[in-house]
N, CA, C and O atoms as a GROMACS GRO file, in nm:
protein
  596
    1UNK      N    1   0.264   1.292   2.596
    1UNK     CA    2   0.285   1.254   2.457
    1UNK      C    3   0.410   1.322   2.404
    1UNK      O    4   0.438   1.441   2.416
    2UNK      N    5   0.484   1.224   2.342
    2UNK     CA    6   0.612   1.316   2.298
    2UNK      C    7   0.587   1.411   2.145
    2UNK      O    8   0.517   1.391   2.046
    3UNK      N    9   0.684   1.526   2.185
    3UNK     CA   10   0.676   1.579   2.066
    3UNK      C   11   0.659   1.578   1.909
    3UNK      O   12   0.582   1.642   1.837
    4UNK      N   13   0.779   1.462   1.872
    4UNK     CA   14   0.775   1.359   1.744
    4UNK      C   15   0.758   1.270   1.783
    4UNK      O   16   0.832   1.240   1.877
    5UNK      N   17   0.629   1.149   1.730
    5UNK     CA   18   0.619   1.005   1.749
    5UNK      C   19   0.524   0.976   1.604
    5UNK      O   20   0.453   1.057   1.544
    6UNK      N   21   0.547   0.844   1.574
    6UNK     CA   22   0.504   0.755   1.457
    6UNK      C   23   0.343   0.709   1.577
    6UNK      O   24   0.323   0.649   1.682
    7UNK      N   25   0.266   0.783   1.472
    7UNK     CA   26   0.132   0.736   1.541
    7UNK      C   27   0.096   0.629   1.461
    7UNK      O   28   0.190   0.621   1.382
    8UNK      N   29   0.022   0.546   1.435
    8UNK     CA   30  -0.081   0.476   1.338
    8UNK      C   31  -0.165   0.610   1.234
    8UNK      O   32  -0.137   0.615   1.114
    9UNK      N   33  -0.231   0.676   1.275
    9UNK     CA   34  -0.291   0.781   1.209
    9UNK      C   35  -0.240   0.839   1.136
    9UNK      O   36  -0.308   0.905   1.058
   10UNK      N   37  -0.102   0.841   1.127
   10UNK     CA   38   0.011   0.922   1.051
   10UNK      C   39   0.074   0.849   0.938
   10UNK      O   40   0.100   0.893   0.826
   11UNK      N   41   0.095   0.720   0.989
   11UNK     CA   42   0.137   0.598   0.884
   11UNK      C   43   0.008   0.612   0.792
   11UNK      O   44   0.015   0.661   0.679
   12UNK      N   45  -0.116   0.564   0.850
   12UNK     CA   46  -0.278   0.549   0.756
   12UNK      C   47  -0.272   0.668   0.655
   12UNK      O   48  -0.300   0.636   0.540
   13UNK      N   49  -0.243   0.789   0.675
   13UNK     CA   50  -0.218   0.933   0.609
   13UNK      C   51  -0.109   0.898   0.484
   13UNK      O   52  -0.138   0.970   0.389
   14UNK      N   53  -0.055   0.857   0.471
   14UNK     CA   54   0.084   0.809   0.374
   14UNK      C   55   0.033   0.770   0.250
   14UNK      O   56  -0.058   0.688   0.243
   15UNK      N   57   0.088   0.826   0.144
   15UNK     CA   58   0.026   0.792   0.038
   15UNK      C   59   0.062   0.641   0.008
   15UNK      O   60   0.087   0.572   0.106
   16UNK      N   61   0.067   0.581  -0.120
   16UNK     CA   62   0.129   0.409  -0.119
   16UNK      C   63   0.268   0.438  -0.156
   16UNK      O   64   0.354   0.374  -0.097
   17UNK      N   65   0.302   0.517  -0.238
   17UNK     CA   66   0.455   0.533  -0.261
   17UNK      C   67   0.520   0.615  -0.109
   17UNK      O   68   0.642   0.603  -0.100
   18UNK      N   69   0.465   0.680  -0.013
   18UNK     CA   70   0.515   0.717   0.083
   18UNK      C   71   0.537   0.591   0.166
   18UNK      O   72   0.652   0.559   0.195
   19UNK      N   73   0.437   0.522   0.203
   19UNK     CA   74   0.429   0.431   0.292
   19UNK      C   75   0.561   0.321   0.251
   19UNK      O   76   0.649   0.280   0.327
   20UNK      N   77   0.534   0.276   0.050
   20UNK     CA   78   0.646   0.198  -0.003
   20UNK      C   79   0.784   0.234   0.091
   20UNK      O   80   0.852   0.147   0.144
   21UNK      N   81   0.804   0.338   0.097
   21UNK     CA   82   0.905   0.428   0.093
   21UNK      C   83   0.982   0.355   0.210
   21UNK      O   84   1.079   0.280   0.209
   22UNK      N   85   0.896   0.410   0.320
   22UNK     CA   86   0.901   0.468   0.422
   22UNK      C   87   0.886   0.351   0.522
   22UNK      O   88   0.939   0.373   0.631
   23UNK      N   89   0.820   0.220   0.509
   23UNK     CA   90   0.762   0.131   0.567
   23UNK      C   91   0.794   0.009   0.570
   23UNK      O   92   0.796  -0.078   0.657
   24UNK      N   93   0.828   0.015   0.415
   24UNK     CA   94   0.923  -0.157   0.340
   24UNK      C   95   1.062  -0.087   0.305
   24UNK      O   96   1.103  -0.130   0.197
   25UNK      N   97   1.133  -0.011   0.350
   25UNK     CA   98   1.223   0.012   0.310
   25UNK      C   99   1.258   0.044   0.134
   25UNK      O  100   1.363   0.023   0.074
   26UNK      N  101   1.143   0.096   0.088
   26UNK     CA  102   1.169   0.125  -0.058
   26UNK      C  103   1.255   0.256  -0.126
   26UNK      O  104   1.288   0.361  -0.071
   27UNK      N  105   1.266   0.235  -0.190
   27UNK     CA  106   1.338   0.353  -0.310
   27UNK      C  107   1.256   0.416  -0.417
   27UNK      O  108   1.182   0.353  -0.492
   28UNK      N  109   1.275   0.547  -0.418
   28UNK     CA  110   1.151   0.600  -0.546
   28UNK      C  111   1.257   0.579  -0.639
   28UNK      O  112   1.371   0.545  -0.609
   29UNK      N  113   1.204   0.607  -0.773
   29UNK     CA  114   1.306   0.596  -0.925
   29UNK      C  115   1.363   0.708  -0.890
   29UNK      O  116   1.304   0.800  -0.833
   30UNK      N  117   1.516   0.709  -0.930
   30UNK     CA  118   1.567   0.805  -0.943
   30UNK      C  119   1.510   0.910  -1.041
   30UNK      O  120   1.467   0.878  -1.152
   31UNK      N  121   1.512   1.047  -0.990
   31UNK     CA  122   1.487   1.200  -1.073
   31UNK      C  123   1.339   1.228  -1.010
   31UNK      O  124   1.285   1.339  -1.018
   32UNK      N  125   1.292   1.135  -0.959
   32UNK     CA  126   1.117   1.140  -0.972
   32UNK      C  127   1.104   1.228  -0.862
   32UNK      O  128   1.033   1.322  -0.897
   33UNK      N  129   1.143   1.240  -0.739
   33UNK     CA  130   1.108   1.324  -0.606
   33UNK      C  131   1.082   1.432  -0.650
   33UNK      O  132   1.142   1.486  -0.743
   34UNK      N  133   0.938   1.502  -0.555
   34UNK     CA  134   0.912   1.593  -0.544
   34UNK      C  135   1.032   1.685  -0.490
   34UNK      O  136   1.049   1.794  -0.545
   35UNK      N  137   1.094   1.657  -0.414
   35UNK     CA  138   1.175   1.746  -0.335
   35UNK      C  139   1.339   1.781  -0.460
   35UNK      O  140   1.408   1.883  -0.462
   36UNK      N  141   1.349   1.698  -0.517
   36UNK     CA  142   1.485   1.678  -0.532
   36UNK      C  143   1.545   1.816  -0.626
   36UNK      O  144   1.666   1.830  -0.644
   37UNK      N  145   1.467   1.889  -0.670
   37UNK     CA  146   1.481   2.031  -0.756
   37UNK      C  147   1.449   2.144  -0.643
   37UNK      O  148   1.482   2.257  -0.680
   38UNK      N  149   1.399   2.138  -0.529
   38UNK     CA  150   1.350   2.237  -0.432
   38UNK      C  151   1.485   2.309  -0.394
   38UNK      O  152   1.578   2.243  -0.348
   39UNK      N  153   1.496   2.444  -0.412
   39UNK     CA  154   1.590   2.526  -0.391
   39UNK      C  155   1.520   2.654  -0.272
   39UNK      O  156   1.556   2.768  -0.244
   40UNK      N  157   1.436   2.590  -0.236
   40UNK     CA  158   1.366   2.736  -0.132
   40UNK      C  159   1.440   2.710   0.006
   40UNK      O  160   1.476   2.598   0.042
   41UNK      N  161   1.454   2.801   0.064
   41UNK     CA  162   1.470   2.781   0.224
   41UNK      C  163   1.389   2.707   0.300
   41UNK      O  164   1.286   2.669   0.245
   42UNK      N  165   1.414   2.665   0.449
   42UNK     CA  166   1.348   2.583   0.467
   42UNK      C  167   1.372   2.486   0.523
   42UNK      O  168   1.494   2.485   0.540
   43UNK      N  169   1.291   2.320   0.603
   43UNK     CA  170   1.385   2.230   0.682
   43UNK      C  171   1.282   2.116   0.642
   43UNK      O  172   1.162   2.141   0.647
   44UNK      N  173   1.322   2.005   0.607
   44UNK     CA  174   1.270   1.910   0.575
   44UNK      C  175   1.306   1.848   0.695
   44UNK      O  176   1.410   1.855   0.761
   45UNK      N  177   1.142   1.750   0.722
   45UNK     CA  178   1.111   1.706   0.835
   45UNK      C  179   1.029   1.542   0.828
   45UNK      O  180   0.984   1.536   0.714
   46UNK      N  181   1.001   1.436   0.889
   46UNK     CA  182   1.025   1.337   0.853
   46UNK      C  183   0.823   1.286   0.831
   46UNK      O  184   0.736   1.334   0.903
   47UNK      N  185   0.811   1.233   0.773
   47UNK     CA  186   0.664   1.232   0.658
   47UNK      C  187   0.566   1.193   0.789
   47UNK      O  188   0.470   1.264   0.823
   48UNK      N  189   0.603   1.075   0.853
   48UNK     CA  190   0.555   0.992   0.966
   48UNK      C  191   0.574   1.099   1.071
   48UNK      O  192   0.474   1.170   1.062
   49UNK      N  193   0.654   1.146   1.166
   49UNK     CA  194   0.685   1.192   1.306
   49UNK      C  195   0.676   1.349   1.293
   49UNK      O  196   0.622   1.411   1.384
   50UNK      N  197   0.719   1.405   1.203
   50UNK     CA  198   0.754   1.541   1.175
   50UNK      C  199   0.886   1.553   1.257
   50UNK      O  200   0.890   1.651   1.332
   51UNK      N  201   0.969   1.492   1.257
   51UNK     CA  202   1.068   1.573   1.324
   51UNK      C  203   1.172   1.589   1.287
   51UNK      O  204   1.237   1.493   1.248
   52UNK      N  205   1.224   1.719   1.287
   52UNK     CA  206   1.350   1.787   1.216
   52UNK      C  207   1.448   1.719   1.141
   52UNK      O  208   1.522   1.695   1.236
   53UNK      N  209   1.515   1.662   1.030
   53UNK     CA  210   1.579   1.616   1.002
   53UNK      C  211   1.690   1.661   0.902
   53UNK      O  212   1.802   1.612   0.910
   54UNK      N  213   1.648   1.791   0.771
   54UNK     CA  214   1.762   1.815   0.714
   54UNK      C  215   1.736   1.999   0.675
   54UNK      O  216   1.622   2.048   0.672
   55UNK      N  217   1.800   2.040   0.661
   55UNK     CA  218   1.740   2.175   0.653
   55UNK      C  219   1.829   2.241   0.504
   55UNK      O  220   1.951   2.244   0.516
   56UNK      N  221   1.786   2.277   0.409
   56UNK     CA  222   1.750   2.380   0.318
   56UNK      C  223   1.958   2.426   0.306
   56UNK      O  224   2.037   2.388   0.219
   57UNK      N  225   1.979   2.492   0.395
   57UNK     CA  226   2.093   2.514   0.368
   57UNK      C  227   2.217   2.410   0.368
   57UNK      O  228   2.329   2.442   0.328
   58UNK      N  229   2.178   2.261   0.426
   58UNK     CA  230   2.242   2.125   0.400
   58UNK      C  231   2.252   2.092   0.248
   58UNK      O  232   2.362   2.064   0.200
   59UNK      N  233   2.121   2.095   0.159
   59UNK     CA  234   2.086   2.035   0.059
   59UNK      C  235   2.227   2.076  -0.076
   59UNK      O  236   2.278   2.188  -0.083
   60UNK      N  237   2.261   1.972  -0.158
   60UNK     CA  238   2.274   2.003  -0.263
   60UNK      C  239   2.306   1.932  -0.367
   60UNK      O  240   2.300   1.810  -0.349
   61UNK      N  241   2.342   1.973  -0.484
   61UNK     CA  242   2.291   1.876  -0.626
   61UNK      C  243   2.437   1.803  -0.605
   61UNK      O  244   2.554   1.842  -0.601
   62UNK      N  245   2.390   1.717  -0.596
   62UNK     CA  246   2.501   1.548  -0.611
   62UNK      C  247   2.488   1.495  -0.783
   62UNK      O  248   2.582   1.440  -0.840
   63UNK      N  249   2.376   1.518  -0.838
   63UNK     CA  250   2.354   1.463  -0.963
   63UNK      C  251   2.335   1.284  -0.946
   63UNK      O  252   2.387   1.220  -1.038
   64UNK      N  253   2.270   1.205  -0.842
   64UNK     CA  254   2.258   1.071  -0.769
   64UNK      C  255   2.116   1.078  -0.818
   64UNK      O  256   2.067   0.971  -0.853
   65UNK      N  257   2.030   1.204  -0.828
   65UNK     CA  258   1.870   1.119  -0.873
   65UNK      C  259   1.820   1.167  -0.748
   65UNK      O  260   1.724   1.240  -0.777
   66UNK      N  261   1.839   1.164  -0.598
   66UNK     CA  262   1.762   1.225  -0.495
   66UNK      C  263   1.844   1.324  -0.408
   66UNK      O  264   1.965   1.342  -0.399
   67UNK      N  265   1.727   1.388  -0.341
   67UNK     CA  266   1.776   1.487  -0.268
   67UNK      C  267   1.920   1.455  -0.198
   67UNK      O  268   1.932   1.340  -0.157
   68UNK      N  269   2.008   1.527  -0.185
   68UNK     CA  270   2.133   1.488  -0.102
   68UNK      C  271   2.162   1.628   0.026
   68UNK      O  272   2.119   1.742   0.005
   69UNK      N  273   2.213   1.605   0.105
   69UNK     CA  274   2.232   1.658   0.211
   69UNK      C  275   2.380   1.642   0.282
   69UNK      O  276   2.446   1.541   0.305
   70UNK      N  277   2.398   1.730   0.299
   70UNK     CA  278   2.569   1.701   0.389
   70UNK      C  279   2.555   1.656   0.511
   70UNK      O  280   2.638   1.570   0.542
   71UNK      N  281   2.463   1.691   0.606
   71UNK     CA  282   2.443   1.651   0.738
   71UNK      C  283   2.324   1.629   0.763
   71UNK      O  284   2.267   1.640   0.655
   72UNK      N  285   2.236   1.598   0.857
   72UNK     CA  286   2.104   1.611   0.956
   72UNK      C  287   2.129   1.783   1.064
   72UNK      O  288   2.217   1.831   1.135
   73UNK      N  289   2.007   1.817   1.022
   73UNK     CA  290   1.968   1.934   1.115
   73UNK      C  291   1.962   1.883   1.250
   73UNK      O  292   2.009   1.959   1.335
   74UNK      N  293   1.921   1.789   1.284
   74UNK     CA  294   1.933   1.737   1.426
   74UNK      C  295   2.030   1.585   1.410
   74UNK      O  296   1.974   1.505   1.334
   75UNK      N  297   2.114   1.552   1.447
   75UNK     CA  298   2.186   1.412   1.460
   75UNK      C  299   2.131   1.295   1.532
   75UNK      O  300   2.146   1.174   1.511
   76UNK      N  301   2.071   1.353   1.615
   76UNK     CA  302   2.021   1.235   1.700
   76UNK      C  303   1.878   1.187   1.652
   76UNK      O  304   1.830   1.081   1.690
   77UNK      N  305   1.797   1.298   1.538
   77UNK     CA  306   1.735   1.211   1.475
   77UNK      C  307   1.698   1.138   1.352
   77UNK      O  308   1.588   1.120   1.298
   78UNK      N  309   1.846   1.092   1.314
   78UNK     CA  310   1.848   1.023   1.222
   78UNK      C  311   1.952   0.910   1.263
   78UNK      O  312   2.063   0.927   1.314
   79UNK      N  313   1.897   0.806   1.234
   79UNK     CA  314   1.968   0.703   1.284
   79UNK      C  315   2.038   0.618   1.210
   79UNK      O  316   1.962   0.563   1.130
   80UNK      N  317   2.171   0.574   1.198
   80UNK     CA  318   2.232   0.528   1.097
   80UNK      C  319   2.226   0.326   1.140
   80UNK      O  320   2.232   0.276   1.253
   81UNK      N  321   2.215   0.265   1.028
   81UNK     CA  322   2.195   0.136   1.044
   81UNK      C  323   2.294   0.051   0.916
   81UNK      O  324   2.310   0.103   0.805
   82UNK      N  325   2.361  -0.097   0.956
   82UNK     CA  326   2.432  -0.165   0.851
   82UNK      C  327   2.329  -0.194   0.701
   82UNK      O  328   2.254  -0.284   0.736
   83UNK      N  329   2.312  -0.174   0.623
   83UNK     CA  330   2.257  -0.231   0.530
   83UNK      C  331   2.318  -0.343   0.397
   83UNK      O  332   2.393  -0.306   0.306
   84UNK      N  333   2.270  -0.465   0.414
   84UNK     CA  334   2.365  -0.512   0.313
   84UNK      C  335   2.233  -0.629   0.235
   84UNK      O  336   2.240  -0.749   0.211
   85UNK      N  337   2.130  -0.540   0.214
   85UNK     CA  338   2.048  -0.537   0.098
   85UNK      C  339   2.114  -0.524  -0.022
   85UNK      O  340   2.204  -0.449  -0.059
   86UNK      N  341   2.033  -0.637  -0.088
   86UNK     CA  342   2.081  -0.603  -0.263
   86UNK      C  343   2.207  -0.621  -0.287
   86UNK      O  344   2.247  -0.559  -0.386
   87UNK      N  345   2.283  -0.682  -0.234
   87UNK     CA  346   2.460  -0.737  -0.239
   87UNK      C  347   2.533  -0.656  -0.233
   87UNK      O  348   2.628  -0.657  -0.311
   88UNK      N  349   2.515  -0.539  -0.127
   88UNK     CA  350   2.557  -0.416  -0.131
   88UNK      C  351   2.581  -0.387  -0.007
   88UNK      O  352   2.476  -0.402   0.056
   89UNK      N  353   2.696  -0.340   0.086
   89UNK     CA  354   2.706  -0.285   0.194
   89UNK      C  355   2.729  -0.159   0.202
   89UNK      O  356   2.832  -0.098   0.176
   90UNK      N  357   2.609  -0.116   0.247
   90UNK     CA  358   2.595   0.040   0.261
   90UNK      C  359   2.549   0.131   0.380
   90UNK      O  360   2.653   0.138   0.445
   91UNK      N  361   2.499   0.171   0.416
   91UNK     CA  362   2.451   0.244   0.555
   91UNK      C  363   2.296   0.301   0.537
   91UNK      O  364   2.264   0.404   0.478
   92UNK      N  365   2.232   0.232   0.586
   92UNK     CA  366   2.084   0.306   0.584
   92UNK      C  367   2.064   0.438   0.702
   92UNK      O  368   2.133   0.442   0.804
   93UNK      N  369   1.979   0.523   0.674
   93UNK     CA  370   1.931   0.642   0.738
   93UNK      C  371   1.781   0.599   0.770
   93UNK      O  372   1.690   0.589   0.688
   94UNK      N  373   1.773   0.572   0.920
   94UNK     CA  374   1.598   0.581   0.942
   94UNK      C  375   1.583   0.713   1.039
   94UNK      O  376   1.672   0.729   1.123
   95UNK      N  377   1.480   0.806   1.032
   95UNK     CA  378   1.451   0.873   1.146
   95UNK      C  379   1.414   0.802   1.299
   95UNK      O  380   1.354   0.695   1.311
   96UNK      N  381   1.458   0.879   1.400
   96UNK     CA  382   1.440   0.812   1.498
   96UNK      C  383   1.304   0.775   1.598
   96UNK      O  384   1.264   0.681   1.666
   97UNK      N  385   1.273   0.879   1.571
   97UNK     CA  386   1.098   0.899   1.599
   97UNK      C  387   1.012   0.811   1.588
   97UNK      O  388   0.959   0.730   1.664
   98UNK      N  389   1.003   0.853   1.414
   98UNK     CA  390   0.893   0.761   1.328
   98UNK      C  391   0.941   0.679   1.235
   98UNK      O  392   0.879   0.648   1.133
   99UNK      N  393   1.115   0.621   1.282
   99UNK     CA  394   1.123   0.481   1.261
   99UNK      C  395   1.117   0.439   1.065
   99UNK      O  396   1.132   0.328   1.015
  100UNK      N  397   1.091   0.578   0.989
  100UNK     CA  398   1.097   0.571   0.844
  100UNK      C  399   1.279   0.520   0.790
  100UNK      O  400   1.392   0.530   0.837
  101UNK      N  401   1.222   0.473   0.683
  101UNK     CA  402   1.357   0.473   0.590
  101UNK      C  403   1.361   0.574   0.543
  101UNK      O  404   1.274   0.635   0.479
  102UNK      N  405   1.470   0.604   0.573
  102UNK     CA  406   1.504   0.753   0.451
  102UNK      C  407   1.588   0.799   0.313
  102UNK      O  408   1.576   0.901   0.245
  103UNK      N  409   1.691   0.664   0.298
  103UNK     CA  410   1.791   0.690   0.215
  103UNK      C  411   1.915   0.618   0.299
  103UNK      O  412   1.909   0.556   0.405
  104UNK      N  413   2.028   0.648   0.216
  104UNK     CA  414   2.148   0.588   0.309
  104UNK      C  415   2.235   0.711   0.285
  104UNK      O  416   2.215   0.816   0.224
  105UNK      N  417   2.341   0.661   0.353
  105UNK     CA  418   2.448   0.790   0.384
  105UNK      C  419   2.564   0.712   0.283
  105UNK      O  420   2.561   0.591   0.262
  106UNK      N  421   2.661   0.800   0.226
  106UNK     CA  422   2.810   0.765   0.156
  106UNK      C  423   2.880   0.876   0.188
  106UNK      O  424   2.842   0.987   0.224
  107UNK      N  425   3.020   0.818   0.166
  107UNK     CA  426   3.122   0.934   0.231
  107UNK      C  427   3.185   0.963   0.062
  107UNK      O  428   3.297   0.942   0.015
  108UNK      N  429   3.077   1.011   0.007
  108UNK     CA  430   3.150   1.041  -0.142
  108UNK      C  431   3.102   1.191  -0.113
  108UNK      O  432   3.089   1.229  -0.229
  109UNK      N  433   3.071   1.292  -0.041
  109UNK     CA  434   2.978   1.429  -0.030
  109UNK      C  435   3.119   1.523  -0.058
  109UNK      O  436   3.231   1.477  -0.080
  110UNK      N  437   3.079   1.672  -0.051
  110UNK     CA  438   3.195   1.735  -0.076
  110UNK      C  439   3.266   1.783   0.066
  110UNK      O  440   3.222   1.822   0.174
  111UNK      N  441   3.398   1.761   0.011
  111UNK     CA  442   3.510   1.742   0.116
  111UNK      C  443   3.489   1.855   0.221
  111UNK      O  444   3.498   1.840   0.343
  112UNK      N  445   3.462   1.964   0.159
  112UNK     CA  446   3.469   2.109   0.234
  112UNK      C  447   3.337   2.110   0.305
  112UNK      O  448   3.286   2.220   0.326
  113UNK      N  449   3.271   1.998   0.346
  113UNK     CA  450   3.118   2.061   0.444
  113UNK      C  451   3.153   1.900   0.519
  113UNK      O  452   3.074   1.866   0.607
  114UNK      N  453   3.223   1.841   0.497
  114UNK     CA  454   3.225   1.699   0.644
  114UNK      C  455   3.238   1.589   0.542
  114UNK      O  456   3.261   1.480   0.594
  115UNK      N  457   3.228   1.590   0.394
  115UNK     CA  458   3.249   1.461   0.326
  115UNK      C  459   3.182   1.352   0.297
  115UNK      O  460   3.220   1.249   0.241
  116UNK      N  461   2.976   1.410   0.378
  116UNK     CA  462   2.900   1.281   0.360
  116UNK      C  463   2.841   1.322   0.289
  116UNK      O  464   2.862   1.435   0.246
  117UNK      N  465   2.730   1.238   0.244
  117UNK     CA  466   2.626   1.268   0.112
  117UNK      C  467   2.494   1.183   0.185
  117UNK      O  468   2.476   1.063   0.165
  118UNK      N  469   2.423   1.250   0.255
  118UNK     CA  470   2.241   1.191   0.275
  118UNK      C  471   2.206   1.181   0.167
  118UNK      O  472   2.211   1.285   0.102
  119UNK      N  473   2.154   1.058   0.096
  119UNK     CA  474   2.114   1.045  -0.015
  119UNK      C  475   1.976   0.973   0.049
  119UNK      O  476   1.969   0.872   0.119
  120UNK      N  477   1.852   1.072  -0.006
  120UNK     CA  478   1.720   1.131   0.106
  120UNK      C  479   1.644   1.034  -0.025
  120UNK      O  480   1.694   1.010  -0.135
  121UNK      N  481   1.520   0.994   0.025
  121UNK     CA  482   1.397   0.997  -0.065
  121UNK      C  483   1.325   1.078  -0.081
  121UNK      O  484   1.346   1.143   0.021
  122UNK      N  485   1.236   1.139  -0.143
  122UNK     CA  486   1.140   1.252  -0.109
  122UNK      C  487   1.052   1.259  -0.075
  122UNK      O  488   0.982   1.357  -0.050
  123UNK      N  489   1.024   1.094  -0.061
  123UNK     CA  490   0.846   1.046  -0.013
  123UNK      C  491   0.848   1.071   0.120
  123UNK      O  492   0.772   1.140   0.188
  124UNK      N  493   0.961   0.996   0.154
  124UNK     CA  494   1.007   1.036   0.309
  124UNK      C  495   0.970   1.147   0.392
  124UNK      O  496   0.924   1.148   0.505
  125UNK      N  497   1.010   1.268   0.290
  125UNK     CA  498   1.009   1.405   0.350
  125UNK      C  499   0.895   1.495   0.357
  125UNK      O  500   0.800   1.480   0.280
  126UNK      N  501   0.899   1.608   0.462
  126UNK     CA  502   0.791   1.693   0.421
  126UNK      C  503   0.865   1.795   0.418
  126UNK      O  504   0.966   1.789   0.489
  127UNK      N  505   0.841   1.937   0.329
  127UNK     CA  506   0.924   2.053   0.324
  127UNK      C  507   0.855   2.138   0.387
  127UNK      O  508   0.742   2.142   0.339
  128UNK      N  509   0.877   2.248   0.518
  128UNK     CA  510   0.842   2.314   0.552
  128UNK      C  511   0.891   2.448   0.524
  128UNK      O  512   0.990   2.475   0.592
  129UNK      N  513   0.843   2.566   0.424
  129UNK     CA  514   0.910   2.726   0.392
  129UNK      C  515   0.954   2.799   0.490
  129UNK      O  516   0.884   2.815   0.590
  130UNK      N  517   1.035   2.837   0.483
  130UNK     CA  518   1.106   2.961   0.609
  130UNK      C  519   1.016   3.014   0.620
  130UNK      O  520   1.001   3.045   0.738
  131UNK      N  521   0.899   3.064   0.525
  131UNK     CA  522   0.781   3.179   0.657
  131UNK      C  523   0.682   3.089   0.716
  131UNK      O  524   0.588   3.132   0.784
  132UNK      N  525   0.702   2.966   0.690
  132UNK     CA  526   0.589   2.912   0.790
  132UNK      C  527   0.635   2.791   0.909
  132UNK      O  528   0.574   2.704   0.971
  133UNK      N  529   0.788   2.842   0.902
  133UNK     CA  530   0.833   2.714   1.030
  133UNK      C  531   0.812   2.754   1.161
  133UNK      O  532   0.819   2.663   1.244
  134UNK      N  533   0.782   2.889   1.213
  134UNK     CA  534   0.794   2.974   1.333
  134UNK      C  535   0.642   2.882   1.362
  134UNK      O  536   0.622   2.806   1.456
  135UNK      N  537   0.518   2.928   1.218
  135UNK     CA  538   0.377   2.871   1.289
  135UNK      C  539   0.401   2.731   1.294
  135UNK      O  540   0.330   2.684   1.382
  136UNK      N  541   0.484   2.624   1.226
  136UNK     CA  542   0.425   2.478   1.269
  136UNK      C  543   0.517   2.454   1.379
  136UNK      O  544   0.542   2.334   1.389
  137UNK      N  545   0.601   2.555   1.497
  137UNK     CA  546   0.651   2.490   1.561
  137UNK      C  547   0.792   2.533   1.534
  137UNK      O  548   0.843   2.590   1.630
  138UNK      N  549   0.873   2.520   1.418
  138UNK     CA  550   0.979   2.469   1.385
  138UNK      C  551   1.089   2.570   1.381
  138UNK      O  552   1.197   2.534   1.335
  139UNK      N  553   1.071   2.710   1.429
  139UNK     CA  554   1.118   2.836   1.475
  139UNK      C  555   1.274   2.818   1.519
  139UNK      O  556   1.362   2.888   1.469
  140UNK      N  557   1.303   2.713   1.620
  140UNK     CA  558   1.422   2.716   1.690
  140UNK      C  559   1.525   2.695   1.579
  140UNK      O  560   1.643   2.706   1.611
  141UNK      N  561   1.490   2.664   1.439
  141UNK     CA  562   1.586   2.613   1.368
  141UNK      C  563   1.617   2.727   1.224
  141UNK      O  564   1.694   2.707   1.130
  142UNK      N  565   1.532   2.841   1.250
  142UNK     CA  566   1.496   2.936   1.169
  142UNK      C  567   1.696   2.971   1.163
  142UNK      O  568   1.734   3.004   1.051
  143UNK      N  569   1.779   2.966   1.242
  143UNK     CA  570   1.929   3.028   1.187
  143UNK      C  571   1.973   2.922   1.112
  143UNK      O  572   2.075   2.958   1.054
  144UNK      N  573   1.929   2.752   1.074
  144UNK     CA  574   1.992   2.660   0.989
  144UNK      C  575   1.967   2.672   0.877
  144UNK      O  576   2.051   2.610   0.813
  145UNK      N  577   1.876   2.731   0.795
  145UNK     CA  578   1.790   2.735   0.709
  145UNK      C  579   1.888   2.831   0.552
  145UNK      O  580   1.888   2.817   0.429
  146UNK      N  581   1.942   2.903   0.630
  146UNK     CA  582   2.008   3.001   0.488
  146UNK      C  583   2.134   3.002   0.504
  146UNK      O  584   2.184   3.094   0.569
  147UNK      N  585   2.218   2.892   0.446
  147UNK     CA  586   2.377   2.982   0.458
  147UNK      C  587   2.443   3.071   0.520
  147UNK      O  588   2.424   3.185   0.477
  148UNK      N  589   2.547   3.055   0.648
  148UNK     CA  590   2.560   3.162   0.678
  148UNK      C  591   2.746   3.203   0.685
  148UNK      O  592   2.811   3.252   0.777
  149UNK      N  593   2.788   3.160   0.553
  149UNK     CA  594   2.920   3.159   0.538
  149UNK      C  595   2.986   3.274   0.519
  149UNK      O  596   3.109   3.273   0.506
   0.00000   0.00000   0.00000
C-alpha cells in the first residue's frame, strides 16, 4: 500500500464543503478558510491522501482571500493542470496522490522567493503543528517549517 493514496474512506470522511472543494473542483468564498490567518509553524498536507504539500514557512498574506504559498514542500506532489473554466485561462493545482483540487498557481507572488503565488483552498488542507509532525510521520520535513534566512 502506498504511503499517500485517495482511499474511498477518506473521500466518505470529507465534510460537503471539503468534498465541494476538493471533488467538483470548487472554490470556498473568499476570507472564509480556516487556514488562511494560520501563522503557526508547520506543513499543510492534502485533506484526501495526506501528503506533504506546502509548509508554514512557504505561506504568506497575498491579501487574494486564501491561503497563498510561494512553492510546494514537495513538487512532485502537486500537479499543475490547463484550466480554462469560467472564461479564464489559468493553471489549476491538484495533489498528486489524492487527485484533490487545490487552488491554482499565478506568477503574480513575490519576486524575491521564485515569483509564484499557490493560491490554496483551505478545505483542501490539513495543518499539521511543528510538535506533532515527527508523531504523524511528517519529521523528514521538520527543517522546511521555520524560515531559515
Amino acid at each position: 500500500m502506498a504511503k499517500y493514496q485517495r482511499t474511498e474512506e477518506a473521500v466518505a470522511r470529507l465534510s460537503p464543503e471539503q468534498f465541494r472543494v476538493t471533488q467538483h473542483s470548487g472554490t470556498e468564498p473568499p476570507g472564509t478558510g480556516e487556514h488562511l490567518d494560520n501563522k503557526a509553524p508547520g506543513i499543510y498536507v492534502d485533506i484526501v491522501s495526506g501528503e506533504p504539500l506546502f509548509a508554514s514557512s512557504d505561506k504568506y498574506e497575498s491579501g487574494c482571500g486564501w491561503p497563498s504559498f510561494t512553492k510546494p514542500i514537495e513538487p512532485a506532489n502537486v500537479n499543475e493542470l490547463a484550466d480554462e473554466s469560467h472564461g479564464m485561462i489559468r493553471t489549476e493545482v491538484r495533489s498528486t496522490h489524492g487527485d484533490s483540487h487545490l487552488g491554482h498557481v499565478f506568477p503574480d507572488g513575490p519576486s524575491d522567493r521564485g515569483g509564484l503565488r499557490y493560491c490554496i483552498n483551505s478545505a483542501a488542507l490539513r495543518f499539521i503543528p511543528r510538535a506533532d509532525m515527527e508523531a504523524e510521520g511528517y519529521g523528514d520535513y521538520l527543517d522546511q517549517v521555520e524560515d531559515i534566512r
